[in-house]
BAGUNU-474488 format. One line per 5 residues: number of its first residue (from 1); for each residue x, y negated, z negated of C-alpha. Coordinates in steps of 0.05 Angstrom, whole numbers, plus 5000, padded with zeros to 4 digits. Example, Ala and Ser with C-alpha at 12.3 -4.5 7.8 and 13.67 -1.06 7.14 Angstrom:
BEGIN
1) 5246/5090/4844; 5273/5021/4857
END
This chain:
BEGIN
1) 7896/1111/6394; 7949/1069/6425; 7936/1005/6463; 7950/1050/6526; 7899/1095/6516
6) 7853/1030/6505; 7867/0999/6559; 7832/1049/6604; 7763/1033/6580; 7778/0959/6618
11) 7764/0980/6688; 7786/0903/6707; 7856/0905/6678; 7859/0973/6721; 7817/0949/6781
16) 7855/0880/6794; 7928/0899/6770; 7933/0842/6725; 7967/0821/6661; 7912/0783/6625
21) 7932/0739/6569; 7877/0703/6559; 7830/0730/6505; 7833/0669/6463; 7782/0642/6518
26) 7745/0706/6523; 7758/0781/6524; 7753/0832/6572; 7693/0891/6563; 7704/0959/6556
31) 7663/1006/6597; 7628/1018/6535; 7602/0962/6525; 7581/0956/6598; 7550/1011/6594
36) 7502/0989/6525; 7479/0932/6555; 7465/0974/6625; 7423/1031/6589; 7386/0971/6552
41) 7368/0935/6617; 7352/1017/6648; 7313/1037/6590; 7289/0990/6535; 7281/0924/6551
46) 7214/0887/6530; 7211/0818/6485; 7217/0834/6419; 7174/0816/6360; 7117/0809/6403
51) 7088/0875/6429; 7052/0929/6397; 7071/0978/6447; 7127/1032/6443; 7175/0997/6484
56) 7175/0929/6452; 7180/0965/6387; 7241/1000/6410; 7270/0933/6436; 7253/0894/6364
61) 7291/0965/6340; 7358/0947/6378; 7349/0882/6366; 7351/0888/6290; 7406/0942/6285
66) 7452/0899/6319; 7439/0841/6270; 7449/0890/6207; 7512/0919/6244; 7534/0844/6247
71) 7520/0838/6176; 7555/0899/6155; 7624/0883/6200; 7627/0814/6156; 7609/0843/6093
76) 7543/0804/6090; 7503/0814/6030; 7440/0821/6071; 7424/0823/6157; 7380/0767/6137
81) 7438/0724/6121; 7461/0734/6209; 7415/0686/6257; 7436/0698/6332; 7460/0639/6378
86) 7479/0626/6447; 7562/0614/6418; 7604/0593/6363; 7587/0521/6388; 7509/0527/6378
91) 7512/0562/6309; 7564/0494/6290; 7504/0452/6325; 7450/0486/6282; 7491/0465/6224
96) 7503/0397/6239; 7433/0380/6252; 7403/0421/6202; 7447/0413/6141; 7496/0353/6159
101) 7437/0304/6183; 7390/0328/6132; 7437/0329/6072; 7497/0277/6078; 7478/0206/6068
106) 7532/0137/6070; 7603/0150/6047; 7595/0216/6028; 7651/0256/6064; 7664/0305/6121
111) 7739/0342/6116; 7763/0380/6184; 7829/0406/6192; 7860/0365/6257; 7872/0431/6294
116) 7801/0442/6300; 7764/0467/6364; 7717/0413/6392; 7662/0457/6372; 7672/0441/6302
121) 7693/0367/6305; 7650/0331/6369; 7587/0359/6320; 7620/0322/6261; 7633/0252/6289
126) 7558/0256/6306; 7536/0266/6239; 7586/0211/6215; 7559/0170/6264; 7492/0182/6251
131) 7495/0189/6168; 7548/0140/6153; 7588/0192/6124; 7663/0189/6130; 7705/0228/6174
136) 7772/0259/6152; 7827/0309/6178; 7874/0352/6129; 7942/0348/6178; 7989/0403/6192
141) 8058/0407/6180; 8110/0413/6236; 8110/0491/6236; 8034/0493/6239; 8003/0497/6181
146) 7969/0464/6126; 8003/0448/6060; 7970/0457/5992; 7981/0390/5980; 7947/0357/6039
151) 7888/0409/6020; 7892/0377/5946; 7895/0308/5975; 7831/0316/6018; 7791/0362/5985
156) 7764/0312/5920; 7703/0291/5898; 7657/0256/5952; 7673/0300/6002; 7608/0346/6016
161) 7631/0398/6080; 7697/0420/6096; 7702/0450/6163; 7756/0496/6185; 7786/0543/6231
166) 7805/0609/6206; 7857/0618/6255; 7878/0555/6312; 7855/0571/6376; 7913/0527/6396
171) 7975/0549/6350; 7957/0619/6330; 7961/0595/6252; 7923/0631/6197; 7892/0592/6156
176) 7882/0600/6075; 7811/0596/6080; 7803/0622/6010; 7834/0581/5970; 7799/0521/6026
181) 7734/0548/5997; 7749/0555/5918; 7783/0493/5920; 7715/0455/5954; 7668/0490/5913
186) 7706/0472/5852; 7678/0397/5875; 7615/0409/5901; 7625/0421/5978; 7608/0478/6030
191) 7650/0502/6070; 7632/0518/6142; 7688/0574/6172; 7701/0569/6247; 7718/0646/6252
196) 7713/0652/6336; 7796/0667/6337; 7796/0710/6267; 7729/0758/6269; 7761/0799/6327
201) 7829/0801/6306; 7828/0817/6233; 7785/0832/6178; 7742/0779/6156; 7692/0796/6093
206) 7643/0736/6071; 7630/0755/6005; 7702/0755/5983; 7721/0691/6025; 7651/0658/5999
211) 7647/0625/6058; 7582/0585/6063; 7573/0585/6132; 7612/0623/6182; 7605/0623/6250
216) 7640/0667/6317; 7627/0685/6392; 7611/0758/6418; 7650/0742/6485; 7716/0734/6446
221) 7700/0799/6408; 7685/0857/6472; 7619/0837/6477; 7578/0804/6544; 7576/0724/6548
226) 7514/0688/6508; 7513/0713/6451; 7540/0675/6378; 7537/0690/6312; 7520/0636/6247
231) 7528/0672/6185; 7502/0634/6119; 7482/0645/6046; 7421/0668/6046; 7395/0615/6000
236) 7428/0549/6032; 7390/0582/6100; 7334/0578/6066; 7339/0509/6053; 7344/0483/6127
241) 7301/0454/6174; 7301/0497/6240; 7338/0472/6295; 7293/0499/6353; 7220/0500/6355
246) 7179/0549/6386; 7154/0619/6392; 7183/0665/6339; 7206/0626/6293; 7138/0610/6260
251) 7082/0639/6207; 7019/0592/6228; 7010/0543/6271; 6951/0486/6265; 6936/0427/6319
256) 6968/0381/6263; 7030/0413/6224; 7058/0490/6228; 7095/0538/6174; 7156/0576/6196
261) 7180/0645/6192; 7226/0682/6145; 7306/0679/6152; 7341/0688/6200; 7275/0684/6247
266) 7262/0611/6239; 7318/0584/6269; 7308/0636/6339; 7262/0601/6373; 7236/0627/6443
271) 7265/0696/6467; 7322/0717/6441; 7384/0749/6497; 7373/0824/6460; 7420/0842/6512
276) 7470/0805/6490; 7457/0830/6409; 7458/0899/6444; 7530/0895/6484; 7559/0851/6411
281) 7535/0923/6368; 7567/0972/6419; 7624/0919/6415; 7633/0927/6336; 7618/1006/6350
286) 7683/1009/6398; 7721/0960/6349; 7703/0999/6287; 7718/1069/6320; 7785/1027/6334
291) 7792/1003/6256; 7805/0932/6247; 7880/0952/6219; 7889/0984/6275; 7866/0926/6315
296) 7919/0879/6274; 7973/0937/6278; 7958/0936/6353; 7965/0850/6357; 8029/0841/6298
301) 8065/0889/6347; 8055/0850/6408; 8061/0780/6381; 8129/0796/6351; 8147/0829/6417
306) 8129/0766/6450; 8162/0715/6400; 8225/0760/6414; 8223/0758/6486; 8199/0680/6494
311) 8248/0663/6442; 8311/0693/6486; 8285/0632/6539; 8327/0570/6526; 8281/0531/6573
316) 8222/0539/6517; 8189/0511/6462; 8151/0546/6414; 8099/0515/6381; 8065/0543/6308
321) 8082/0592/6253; 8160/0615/6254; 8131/0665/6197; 8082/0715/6237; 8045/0732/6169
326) 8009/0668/6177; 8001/0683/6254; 7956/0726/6289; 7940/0732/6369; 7954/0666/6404
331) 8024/0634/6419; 8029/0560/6457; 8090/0541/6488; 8109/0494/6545; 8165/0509/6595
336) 8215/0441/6589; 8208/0396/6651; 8141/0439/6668; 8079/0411/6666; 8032/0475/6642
341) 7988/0471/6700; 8046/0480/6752; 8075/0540/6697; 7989/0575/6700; 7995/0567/6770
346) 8063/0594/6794; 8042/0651/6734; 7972/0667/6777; 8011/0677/6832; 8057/0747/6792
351) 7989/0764/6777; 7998/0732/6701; 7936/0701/6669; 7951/0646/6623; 7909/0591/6598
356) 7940/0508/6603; 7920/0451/6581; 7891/0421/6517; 7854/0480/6498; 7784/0442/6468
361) 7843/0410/6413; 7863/0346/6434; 7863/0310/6368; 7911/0368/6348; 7951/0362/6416
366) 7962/0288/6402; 7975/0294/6332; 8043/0340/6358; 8059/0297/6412; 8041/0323/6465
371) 7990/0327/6517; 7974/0401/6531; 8013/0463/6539; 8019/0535/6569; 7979/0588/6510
376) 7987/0665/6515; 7930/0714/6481; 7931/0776/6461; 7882/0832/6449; 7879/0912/6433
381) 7885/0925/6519; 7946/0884/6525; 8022/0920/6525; 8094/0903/6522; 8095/0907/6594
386) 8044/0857/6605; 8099/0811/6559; 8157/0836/6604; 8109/0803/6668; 8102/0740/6636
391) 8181/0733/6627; 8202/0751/6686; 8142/0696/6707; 8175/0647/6672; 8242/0656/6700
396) 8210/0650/6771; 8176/0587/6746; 8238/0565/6728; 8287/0577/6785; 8232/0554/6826
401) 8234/0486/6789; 8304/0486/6773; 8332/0433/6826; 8280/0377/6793; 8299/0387/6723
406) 8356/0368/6695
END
């Protein structure tokens, strides 16, 4: 199956003639998909967990198989190891309030990596703030990525949670989460993977990363908007406090004090968006009928297309990984003279869809310099032509501007 062929499941891409490069904020949805979360709605939709009638029990049925096919796409050792959010953002919330708050007390230490997505650093400075725990940053270097010794420098004893993103949402950089995770354990810490950029692009198995929390959105992956995935080991899940409270998520309740459910149910308070769980399974059905090396066959193609193409522009910068085996699916750049906003909107206009601006990473924006720049990303429906649009974009954008910049 070539990325042609794929691309006609995306009635969109077909319907509005457009080349859309930005999946790094969210993906399109195959017709597939679409069509999982229709016949749900159509046919089986009921609360789950909660009736003892044939359609509810079909509804807690879907609801389940989607959490084991979850499981089984990360290489979880168990579906009860997958508790279903709203977003990558929630499941980093649920985390810092259940373990950070509850476990971290003055000058122990939190480690990010600067590129981090505001999901997984805004949650941080709260804890800090709240636990007097200190707040650090591993840096990058100036192609993008992080050296072994700043990992060696930050990662000592005291420090009790690394955070850090598999792959930048910003730079496209891959990130050697496992050696992150051995070298953190090796001092006592858990390691919380940001996996929203990685989990759709290539293969990510928990149980041979040893990740202790991991965490991703459906919406970047095929599926609808709303639903989010926090993966953890089963027994540190065990250990937390829920983060919601309500129906669900409990065994008894008494006027005074209440027990709670099992994992994953005690931290799924309330009604849970089945649809969502539903269109994320047909999403890993479509992906796995795909294959995942397909899926980074697909992406290593079209990035080095685009590096090629981008490169031949002597009125860009590139910013990230020179070395595209430590970069997957997301390229910044800024046309020079350009602000990115002007470059997005000039781009809208050829019918090219482009993200600008800080992209939820301004400590990792002003650590580089600058304040926020054009970013391009891929998926399995994109194609060389869509890269040939963009160009010939940019070359507009740049005649267009060429009498103000010198």
């Amino acid at each position: 199956m070539t990325n042609y062929d794929i691309r006609k499941d995306f009635s969109i891409l077909n319907n509005q003639k457009i080349a859309y490069l930005d999946s790094g904020a969210t993906t399109q949805k195959p017709i597939q998909v679409i069509r999982a979360v229709d016949n749900y709605y159509e046919n089986e939709n009921a609360n789950p967990h909660r009736g003892a009638y044939k359609l509810s029990i079909k509804a807690t049925e879907v609801y389940d198989e989607a959490r084991k096919k979850v499981a089984d796409f990360i290489n979880a050792q168990s579906s009860e190891e997958i508790v279903f959010t709203r977003n990558a953002t929630e499941s980093l919330n649920l985390l810092a309030y259940s373990y950070g708050i509850e476990n971290l007390k003055k000058d122990d230490k939190i480690v990010l990596s600067i590129m981090e997505h505001h999901s997984n650093l805004v949650p941080w400075q709260f804890v800090s703030q709240k636990t007097s725990a200190k707040l650090e940053y591993m840096y990058t270097n100036s192609e993008g990525e992080i050296p072994l010794e700043e990992i060696n420098k930050k990662i000592v004893p005291g420090v009790k949670i690394v955070g850090i993103t598999q792959v930048s949402n910003v730079l496209g950089t891959i990130n050697p989460v496992k050696e992150i995770i051995k070298k953190a354990h090796s001092i006592g810490a858990i390691v919380i993977v940001d996996a929203s950029q990685s989990v759709p692009h290539i293969k990510v198995d928990v149980t041979d990363m040893d990740a202790d929390f991991l965490v991703f959105s459906g919406h970047k992956m095929l599926s609808p908007l709303g639903i989010g995935v926090l993966y953890g080991k089963k027994h540190l899940l065990e250990q937390l406090k829920p983060f919601l409270y309500g129906g669900d998520m409990i065994e008894y309740v008494y006027e005074q004090e209440t027990t709670f459910a099992p994992v994953p149910t005690k931290f799924e308070a309330g009604t849970q968006n089945v649809g969502g769980a539903v269109g994320l399974s047909a999403a890993i059905d479509y992906l796995n009928n795909i294959g995942i090396e397909n899926v980074e066959k697909i992406e290593k193609e079209l990035i080095s297309y685009a590096m090629k193409r981008l490169s031949e522009l002597d009125f860009i910068t590139i910013y990230g990984p020179k070395d595209l085996s430590k970069h997957t699916s997301v390229i910044s750049f800024n046309v020079n003279g350009v602000h990115p906003h002007d470059v997005a909107s000039i781009l809208d206009s050829e019918n090219v869809c482009i993200r600008s601006g800080n992209h939820c990473a301004q400590p990792l924006l002003r650590y580089m310099g600058i304040d926020s720049t054009c970013r391009v990303s891929f998926y399995i429906y994109n194609t060389k032509e869509d890269i040939d649009k963009l160009i010939d974009a940019l070359m507009k954008t740049r005649e267009i501007f060429a009498k103000w910049i010198k």
